[in-house]
C-alpha positions in Angstrom: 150.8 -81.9 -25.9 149.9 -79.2 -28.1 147.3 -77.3 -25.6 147.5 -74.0 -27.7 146.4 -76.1 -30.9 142.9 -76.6 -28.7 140.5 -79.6 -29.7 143.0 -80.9 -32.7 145.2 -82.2 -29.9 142.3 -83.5 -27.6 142.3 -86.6 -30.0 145.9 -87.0 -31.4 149.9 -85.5 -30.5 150.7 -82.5 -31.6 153.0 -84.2 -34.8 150.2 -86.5 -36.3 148.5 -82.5 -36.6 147.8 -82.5 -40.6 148.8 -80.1 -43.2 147.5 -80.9 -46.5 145.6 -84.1 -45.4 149.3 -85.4 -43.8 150.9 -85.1 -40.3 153.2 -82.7 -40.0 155.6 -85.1 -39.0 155.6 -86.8 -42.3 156.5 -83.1 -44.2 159.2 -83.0 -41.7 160.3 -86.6 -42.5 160.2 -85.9 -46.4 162.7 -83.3 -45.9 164.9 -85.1 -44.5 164.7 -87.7 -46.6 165.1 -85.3 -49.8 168.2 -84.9 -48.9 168.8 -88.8 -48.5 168.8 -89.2 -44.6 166.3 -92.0 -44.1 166.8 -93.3 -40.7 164.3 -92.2 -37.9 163.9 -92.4 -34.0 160.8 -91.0 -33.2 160.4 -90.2 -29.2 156.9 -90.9 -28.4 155.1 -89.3 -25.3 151.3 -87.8 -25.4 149.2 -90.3 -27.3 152.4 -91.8 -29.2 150.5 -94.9 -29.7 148.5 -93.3 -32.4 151.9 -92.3 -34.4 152.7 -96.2 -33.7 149.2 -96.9 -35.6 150.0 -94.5 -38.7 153.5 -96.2 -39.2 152.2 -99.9 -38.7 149.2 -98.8 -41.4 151.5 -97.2 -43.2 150.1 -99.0 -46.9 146.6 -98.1 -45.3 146.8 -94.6 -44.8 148.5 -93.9 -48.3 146.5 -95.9 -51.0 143.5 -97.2 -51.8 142.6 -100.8 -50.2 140.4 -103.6 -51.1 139.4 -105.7 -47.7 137.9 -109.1 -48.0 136.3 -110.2 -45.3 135.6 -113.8 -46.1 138.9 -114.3 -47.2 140.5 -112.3 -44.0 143.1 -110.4 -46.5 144.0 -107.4 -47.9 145.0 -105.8 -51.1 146.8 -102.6 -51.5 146.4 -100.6 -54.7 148.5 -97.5 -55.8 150.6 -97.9 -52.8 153.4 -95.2 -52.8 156.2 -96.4 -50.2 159.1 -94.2 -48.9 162.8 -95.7 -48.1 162.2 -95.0 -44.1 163.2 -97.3 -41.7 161.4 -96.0 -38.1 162.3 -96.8 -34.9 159.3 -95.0 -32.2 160.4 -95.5 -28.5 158.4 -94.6 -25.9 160.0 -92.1 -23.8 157.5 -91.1 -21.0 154.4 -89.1 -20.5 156.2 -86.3 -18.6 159.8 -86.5 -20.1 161.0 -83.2 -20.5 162.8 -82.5 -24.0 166.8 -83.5 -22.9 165.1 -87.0 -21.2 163.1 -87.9 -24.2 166.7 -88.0 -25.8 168.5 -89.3 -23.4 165.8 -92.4 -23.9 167.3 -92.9 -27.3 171.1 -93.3 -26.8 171.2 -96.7 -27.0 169.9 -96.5 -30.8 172.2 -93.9 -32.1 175.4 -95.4 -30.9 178.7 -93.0 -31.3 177.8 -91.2 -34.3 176.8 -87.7 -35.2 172.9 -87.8 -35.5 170.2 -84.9 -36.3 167.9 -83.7 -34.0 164.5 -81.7 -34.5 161.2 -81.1 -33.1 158.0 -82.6 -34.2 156.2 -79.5 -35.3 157.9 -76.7 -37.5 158.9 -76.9 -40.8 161.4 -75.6 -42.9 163.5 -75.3 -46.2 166.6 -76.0 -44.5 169.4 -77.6 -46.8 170.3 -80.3 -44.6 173.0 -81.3 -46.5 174.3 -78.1 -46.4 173.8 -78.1 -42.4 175.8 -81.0 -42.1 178.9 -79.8 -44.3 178.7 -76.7 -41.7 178.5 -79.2 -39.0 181.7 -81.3 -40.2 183.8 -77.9 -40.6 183.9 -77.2 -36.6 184.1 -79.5 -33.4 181.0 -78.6 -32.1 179.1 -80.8 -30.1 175.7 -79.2 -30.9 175.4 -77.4 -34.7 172.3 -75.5 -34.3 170.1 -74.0 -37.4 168.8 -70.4 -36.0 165.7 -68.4 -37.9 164.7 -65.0 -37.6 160.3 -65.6 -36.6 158.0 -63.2 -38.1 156.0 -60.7 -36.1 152.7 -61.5 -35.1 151.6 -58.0 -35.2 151.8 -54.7 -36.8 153.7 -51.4 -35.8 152.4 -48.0 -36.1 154.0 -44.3 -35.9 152.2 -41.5 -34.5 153.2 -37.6 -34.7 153.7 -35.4 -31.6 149.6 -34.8 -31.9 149.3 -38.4 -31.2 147.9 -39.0 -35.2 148.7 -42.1 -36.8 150.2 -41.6 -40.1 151.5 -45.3 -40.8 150.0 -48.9 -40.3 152.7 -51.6 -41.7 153.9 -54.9 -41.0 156.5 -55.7 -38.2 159.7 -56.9 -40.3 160.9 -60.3 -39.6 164.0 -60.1 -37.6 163.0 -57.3 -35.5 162.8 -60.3 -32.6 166.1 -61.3 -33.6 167.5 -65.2 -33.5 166.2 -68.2 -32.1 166.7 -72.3 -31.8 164.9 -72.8 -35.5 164.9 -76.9 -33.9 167.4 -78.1 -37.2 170.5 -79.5 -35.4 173.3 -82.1 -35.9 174.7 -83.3 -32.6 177.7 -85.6 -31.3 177.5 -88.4 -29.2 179.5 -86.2 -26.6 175.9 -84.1 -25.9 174.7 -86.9 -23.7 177.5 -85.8 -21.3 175.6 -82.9 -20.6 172.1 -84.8 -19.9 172.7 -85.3 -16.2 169.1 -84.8 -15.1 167.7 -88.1 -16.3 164.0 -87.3 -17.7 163.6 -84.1 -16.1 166.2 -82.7 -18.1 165.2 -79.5 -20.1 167.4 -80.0 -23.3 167.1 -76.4 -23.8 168.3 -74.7 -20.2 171.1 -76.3 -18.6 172.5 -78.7 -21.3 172.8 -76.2 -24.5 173.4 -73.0 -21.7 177.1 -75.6 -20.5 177.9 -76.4 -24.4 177.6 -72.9 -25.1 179.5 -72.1 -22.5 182.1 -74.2 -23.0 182.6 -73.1 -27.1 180.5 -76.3 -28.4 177.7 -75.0 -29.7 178.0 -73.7 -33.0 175.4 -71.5 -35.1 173.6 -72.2 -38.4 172.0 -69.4 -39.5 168.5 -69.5 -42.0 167.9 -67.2 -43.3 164.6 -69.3 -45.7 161.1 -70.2 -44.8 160.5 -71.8 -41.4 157.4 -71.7 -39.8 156.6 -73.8 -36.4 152.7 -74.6 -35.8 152.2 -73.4 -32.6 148.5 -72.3 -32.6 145.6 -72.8 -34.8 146.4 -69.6 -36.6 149.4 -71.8 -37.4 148.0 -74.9 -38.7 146.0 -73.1 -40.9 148.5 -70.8 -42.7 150.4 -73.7 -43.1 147.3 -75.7 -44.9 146.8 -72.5 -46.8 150.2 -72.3 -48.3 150.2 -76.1 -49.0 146.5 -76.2 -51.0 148.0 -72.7 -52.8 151.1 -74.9 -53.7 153.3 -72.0 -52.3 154.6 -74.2 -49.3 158.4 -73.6 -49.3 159.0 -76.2 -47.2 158.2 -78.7 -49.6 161.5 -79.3 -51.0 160.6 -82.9 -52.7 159.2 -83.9 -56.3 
């Protein structure tokens, strides 16, 4: 739901959230896509109708329109299309993360498939990802990231004077799930709580412990927009045309 992104989520999900006038779902999607993956399942929850609407409008929401109301049709101008096909299932208010999944089986049948969240965004070389992914039996392949710091670190003498103010490195808070991962069919086996299943606790703790789950380190830009602080970083690297993320023409 997004609470930490305040009144931006009171009126749409937390992935229809824009960076450079587009939801940050649709940056995610074009990375994909760069690398010529195409297909989508979306899992819809909090106000996943209006993600229904931006798909179904698609043509509306990307080029300029002329309605006429007499006639009851519509012309398109300058539309810009993209080679998607999107299937958005609806997967529960309250699912937790493993049940929204689970939801989806049935349309990813018994082949590997990628998995991400709906709101961090990367330079990730997917294709690279899923070479690493094909190497090793894993059941779970999971890209890690190294977040920056949110704050600064000083050092202080014996006196208690500050002599240096710098930034806290990235890395200093180690590695964590950076949300990029290619998964088996076999990872349903270990969603045994229905939609109350936490993908992150139980089902990636047992494929870790059982050897399964293999690591993907990037060591690139990821950022995930968490807070408003975010969101507007994000919007500031994109309108400075520094956004790393943006990996397409």
């Amino acid at each position: 739901m997004g609470t930490r992104l305040g009144e931006e989520t009171d009126v749409r999900p937390k992935p229809m959230v824009e960076i450079g006038g587009k939801p940050i779902l649709w940056h995610i999607m074009k990375g994909y896509s760069h690398f010529g993956y195409n297909e989508f399942v979306i899992l819809l929850g909090y106000k996943g109708y209006l993600i229904k609407e931006y798909f179904a409008n698609y043509f509306l929401h990307q080029g300029d329109v002329t309605i006429d109301l007499a006639n009851n049709s519509v012309e398109v101008h300058r539309n810009k299309s993209e080679p998607w096909k999107v299937t958005l299932l609806e997967t529960g208010l309250h699912s937790q993360t493993g049940g929204r999944l689970l939801a989806a089986r049935d349309h990813l049948g018994d082949d590997d498939f990628m998995l991400t969240y709906g709101d961090g965004v990367a330079n990730v070389d997917i294709g690279a990802l899923v070479r690493h992914h094909d190497k090793h039996r894993a059941v779970v392949t999971m890209t890690t990231v190294q977040p920056e710091a949110r704050f600064g670190m000083i050092s202080a003498d014996a006196q208690g004077f500050i002599h240096d103010f710098r930034e806290k490195p990235p890395g200093d808070l180690g590695w964590i799930n950076g949300g990029f991962m290619v998964c088996r069919a076999k990872v349903f086996d270990y969603l045994l709580d229905g939609d109350g299943t936490i993908f992150e606790r139980a089902p990636l703790e047992n494929i870790a412990r059982d050897g399964l789950l293999l690591n993907c380190p990037h060591s690139g830009f990821w950022k995930c927009m968490d807070t408003l602080r975010d969101k507007v970083q994000l919007n500031q690297l994109w309108d400075q045309d520094t956004a790393a993320w943006k990996t397409w023409d």
